[in-house]
Each structure stands twice: as structure tokens, then as C-alpha cells.
N, C-alpha and C positions, 0 to 999 in steps of 0.2 A: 823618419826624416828628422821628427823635433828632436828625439832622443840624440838624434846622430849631432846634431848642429849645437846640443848644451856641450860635448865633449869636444867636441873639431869647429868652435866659433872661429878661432881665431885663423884657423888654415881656409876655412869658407871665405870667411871675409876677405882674405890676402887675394885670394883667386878668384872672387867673383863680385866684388864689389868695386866697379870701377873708377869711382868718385874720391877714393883714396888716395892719398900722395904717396910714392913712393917710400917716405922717408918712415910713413907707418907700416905698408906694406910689409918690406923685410923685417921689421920689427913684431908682427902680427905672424911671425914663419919661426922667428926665433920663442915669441910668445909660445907655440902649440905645445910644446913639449912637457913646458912648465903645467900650464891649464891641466893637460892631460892625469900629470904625476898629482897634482892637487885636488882634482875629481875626485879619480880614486883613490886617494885617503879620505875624502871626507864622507866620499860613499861607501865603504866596505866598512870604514870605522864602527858608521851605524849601523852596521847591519843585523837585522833581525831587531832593530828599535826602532824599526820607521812608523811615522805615523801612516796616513793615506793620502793619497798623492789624489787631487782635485788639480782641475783646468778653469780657473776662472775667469772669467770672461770680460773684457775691457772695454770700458764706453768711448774712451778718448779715441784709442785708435782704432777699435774693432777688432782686434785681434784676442788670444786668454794668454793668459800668464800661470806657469806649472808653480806649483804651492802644494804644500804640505801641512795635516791639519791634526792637531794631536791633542786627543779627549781626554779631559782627566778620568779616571776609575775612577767608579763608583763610589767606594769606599774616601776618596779624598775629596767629594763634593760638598761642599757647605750647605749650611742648612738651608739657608737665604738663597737667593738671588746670585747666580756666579757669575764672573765675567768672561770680555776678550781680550786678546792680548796680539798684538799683531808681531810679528820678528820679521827682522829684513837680514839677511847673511852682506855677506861683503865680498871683496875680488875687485875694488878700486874701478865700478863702475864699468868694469871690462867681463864679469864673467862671476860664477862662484855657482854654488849648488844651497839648496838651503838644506838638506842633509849636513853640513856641513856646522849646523848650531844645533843639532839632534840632544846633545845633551842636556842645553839650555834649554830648550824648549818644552825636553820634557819633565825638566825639574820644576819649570812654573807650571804648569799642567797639573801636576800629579801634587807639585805641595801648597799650589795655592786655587786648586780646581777651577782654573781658566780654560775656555778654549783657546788652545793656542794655534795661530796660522803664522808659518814661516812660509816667506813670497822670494818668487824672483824675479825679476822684470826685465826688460830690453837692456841692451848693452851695448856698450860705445867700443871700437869708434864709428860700427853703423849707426847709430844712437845716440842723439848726442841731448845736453840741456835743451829740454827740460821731460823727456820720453819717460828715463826714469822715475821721476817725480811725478809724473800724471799716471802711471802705471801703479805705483803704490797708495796711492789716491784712491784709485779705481777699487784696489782690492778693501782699501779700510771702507770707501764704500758699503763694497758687496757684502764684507762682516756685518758692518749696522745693520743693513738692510735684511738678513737671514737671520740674525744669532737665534733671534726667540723664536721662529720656524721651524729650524736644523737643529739648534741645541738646548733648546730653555735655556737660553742665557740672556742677561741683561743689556744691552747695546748700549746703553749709558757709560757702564763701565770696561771703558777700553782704557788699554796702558797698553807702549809700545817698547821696541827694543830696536837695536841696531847694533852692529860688528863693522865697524870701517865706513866703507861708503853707505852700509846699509844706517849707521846713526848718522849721516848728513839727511837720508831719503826720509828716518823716524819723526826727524823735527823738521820735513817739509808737512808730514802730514799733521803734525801737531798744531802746526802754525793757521793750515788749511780750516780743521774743523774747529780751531779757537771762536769761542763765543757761540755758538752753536749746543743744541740740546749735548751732544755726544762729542766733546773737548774730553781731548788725551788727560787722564790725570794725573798719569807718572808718564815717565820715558828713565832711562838706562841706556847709556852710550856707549861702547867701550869703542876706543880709540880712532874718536868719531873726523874726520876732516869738516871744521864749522867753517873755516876758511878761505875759500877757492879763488878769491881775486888774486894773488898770486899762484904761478905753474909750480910743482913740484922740484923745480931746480933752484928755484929761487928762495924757499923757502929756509930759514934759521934753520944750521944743524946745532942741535943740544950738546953738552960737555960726553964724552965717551961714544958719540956717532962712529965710526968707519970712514979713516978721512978718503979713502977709495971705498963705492959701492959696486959690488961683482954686478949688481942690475939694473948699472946709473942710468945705461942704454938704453933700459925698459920707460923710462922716465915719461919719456913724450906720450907715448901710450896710455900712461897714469892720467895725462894732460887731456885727454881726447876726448873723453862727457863736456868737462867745462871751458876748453880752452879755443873752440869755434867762435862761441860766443861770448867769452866772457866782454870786451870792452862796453858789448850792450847790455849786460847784466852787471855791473858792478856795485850797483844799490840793492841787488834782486838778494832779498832776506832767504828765499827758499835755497837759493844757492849756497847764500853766506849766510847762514845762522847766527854769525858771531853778530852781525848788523838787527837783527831782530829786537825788535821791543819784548822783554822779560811776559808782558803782559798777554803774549799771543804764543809762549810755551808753555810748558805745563807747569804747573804749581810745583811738582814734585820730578826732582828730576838729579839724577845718580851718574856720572864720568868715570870711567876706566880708565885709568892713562898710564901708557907707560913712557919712561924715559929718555930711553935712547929711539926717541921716534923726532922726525922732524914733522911731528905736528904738535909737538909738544908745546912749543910757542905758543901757538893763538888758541890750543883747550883753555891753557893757562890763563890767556888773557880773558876768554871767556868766562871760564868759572871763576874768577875775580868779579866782574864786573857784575857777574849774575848775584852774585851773593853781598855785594855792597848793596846793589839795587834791592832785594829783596832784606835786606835787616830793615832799611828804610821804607816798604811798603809795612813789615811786618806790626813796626813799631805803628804806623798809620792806622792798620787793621786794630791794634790793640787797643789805642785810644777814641778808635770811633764807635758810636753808638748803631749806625747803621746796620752792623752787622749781629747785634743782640738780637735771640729768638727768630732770625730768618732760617728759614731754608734752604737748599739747593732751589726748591720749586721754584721759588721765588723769586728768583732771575739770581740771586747773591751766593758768588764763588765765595764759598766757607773754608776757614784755616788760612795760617800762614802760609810762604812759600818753603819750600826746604831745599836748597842745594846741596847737594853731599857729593862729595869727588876721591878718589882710591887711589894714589899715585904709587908707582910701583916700578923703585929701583932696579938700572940694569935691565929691564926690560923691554922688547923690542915689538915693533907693529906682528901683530898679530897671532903673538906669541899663547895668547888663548886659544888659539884654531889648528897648532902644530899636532902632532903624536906627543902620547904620554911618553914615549922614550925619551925625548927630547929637554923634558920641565918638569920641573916641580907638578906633578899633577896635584898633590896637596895642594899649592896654592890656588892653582886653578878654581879645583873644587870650591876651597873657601872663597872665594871671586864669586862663583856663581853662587854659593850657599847664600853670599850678603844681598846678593841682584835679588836672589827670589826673595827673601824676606822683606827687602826696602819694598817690591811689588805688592806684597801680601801683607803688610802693614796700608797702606793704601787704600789696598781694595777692601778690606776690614773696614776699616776709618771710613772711605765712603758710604757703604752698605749699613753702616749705624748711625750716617748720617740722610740718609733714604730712609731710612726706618723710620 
């Protein structure tokens, strides 16, 4: 039945949920088809590269959430102390498979010897703010709580990731376990939505948009995690990341962006303001004493901040998730080559700062 309900969510929903407006209903009928044809590419794509598919279990609502967990070989394991690394896939809070960032995940795995857990959680529009977000909570949870049990890994060293709606869920949990023993100390967005107080129609389209979208009708559906609740959420940071204090995301932290996306606006304004704020803390760090000969142990976040962002002409939402028929897989590739090294530069840097 679970199997049956990741592929046919949105025809379940249409038919058996009856709290739904009509106006999503027929929209969730026109949705199956699409869902269906994007499963299976992102399932068959990986096939015969999957990691092992774990049911992890949820405190908030009691229910598990299917994840996939992919060990580094042997031979790519660092000497030291390795980490974890959490992925969230994307599907605009409506659906996705985490098969579906197989690649990714197993290139941080294999070249920077993380365990890496790609999750999927509840989906709107049975699901709406904030289910996703306590769901991927839950699983960074359950990683801290096991890594050194299940993997000899170090639960200190987490760094996440996110594709779409899964980089709005990466920097709720970044913000979550901020200040805490086990604070995210990278993240990697690509083509993250930071800013949900406005509906996706409303939103700037960028120069070379499509002044007709074939899936504009899909729109309100896109709207359906945030758009119940938003007038009561519109200060709520985990929603809007853009609103977040610089000081409760990670230190290190990497944007995907492409162009011709109408989220291209507010990454923008984000990654501006991240990086004015951070020259200015950087500069602070530099000339204070407090932080000579401290430690991590010692309550004191070490190192600058780093913002770095990869903006990429012509390019459209989720243009890293298509078939290689379709793109440049070279670029691709080089996309993910630079994620995995900004990660593994980090986890390095920390690890010889634990040392």
C-alpha cells in the first residue's frame, strides 16, 4: 500500500481526501500523470545504484518516513572520524522519490566518505506547513542519535543538502539544531524556494521566463504546503529562510541557481544579504581576540562564514533532475563535482579542527 501511495499520491488524494477544494482536486487528477512519468525516471535512472532503503520512524507524528542510506566503500573512508550528511529530494512539497538525487548522494558517499541519508517526508496538499519540516527534523534526529551505533560515524559532523523544496526543509533543519552540540556545518541548496510569503503566481518572472507556462494551472498545487497557512506564518524563519538571522544557518553554505526560474529573485536577494552580513561578521572574527587558541569544545564557532553561490545561465528549475538526453550532463557533473568538494573541504576543516 505505501509503495502503491508514493506513485498514485496524487490520484489517492483526489479521491479520498475529502477536506480538499475542488479547485485542487481536478488539479491533483491532472497532477498523476506527470508524478507518475517522473517516478519512473528517477527510479529506473538509478537502478542498480541504490543505496538501502530504511523506514525511519517519526516522533512528531508517529508515523516512518522511507529514506535511503548510502555507505561510503571502504576504500573512500578517511582516516579520522567520518561524517553524516542528510539529502532531501524535491517535487515542490507535493511528492518526489529520493532515488531521484542517487547521483548526488552517492558521489558525497564515495568521495567524501559520509554517510549519506536521502529522506522523504509527508506531502501536501494532505500535508501542509509545517508536517514537512517536523518530518525532516525527525530523521536528522534519528542520524545524531545512531550514526556512531550503525556507522562509526561522528554525529557532530553533519552537513546537509537540498534540491527545490528539499533546500527550503535543509535550512529548516539547520536553523533547528543551530547552537546545539550537532549545528549543520555546511548546506548546498540548489534551487532552493527561501521565500514562501508570496504564492507562486505572484512571484517576479526573470528576463527569458516563458511569457505562457504549459503548467501555470499546476500553480496552486505548488501553493498547497504554504499557502493554508501562510498569513499566520509570515515572520516563521523555517518557512522563509530568507527572514532568518545569518547566525542560526550554517557557517558554510553553497546556492545553485538557475536563471530562468521565478525563484531567482529572492535566492538573489538572499545570497546578497548573506554575504554583506558575513564579510562583516568575518572582519569582527578577525580582529577579535576571543577567538585565538579556542576550540569547537569550548563553546566557540571557529572560522569565517563562507557564502558561495553558482548562477547558471538559461537554465531552468530543476534542470539538474532531468535525463542526460535532455542537458549538458558535463555541466551537471561539474555542479555536483563542486557540491561534493565545497562538502569535503568542510568536513576536512572541521575534523582538523576536532583534532
Amino acid at each position: 500500500m505505501l509503495a502503491i501511495y508514493r506513485w498514485f499520491s496524487p490520484l489517492y488524494d483526489a479521491l479520498f481526501c475529502p477536506f480538499l477544494p475542488f479547485t485542487l482536486r481536478w488539479r491533483l487528477f491532472a497532477l498523476q500523470p506527470i508524478v507518475l512519468l517522473t517516478n519512473t525516471i528517477q527510479y529506473f535512472s538509478s537502478w542498480g545504484d541504490n543505496g538501502t532503503v530504511v523506514w525511519i520512524p517519526l516522533r512528531t507524528s508517529g508515523l516512518s518516513v522511507r529514506a535511503i542510506i548510502f555507505i561510503p566503500p571502504e576504500s573512500s573512508l578517511p582516516r579520522i572520524n567520518k561524517g553524516i550528511h542528510l539529502n532531501i529530494h524535491g517535487g515542490g512539497f507535493l511528492g518526489g522519490l529520493p532515488e531521484g538525487n542517487t547521483q548526488f548522494c552517492r558521489k558525497v558517499a564515495a568521495e567524501n566518505g559520509c554517510v549519506v541519508v536521502s529522506t522523504s517526508y509527508r506531502y501536501a496538499p494532505r500535508y501542509t506547513f509545517p508536517a514537512a519540516h517536523e518530518d525532516v527534523q525527525d530523521v536528522a534526529d534519528w542520524m545524531i542519535q545512531n550514526a556512531e551505533t550503525l556507522w562509526g560515524a561522528d554525529p557532530r559532523l553533519l552537513t546537509v543538502s537540498g534540491f527545490s523544496a528539499g533546500g527550503n526543509l535543509a535550512l529548516g533543519v539547520a536553523q533547528r539544531l543551530h547552537g546545539s552540540e550537532f549545528c549543520v556545518k555546511a548546506s548546498v541548496t540548489f534551487y532552493a524556494p527561501v521565500d514562501l510569503r508570496l504564492p507562486p503566481w505572484e512571484k517576479p518572472k526573470p528576463p527569458g521566463f516563458p511569457a505562457k507556462d504549459p503548467l501555470e494551472f499546476l500553480l496552486p498545487l505548488m501553493d498547497a504546503y504554504a499557502g493554508p497557512g501562510r498569513q499566520r506564518n509570515l515572520e516563521n524563519t523555517l518557512l522563509h529562510p530568507i527572514l532568518a538571522d545569518i547566525k542560526s544557518l550554517p557557517r558554510n553554505m553553497l546556492f545553485v541557481v538557475p536563471t530562468v526560474d521565478i525563484l531567482l529573485h529572492e535566492q538573489t536577494l538572499f545570497i546578497r544579504r548573506l554575504e554583506e552580513e558575513a564579510t562583516v561578521i568575518n572582519r569582527q572574527i578577525a580582529q577579535s581576540t576571543e577567538y585565538m587558541g579556542k576550540k569547537p569544545s569550548e563553546g566557540i564557532a571557529l572560522g569565517p562564514y563562507q557564502i558561495k553561490s553558482m548562477f547558471f545561465d538559461d537554465q531552468i528549475h530543476g534542470w539538474l533532475e532531468v535525463p542526460s538526453i535532455f542537458i549538458d550532463s558535463k555541466v551537471r557533473d561539474q555542479v555536483f563535482e563542486d557540491a561534493v568538494h565545497f562538502l569535503g573541504d568542510i568536513h576536512t576543516s572541521e575534523v582538523e579542527q576536532q583534532g
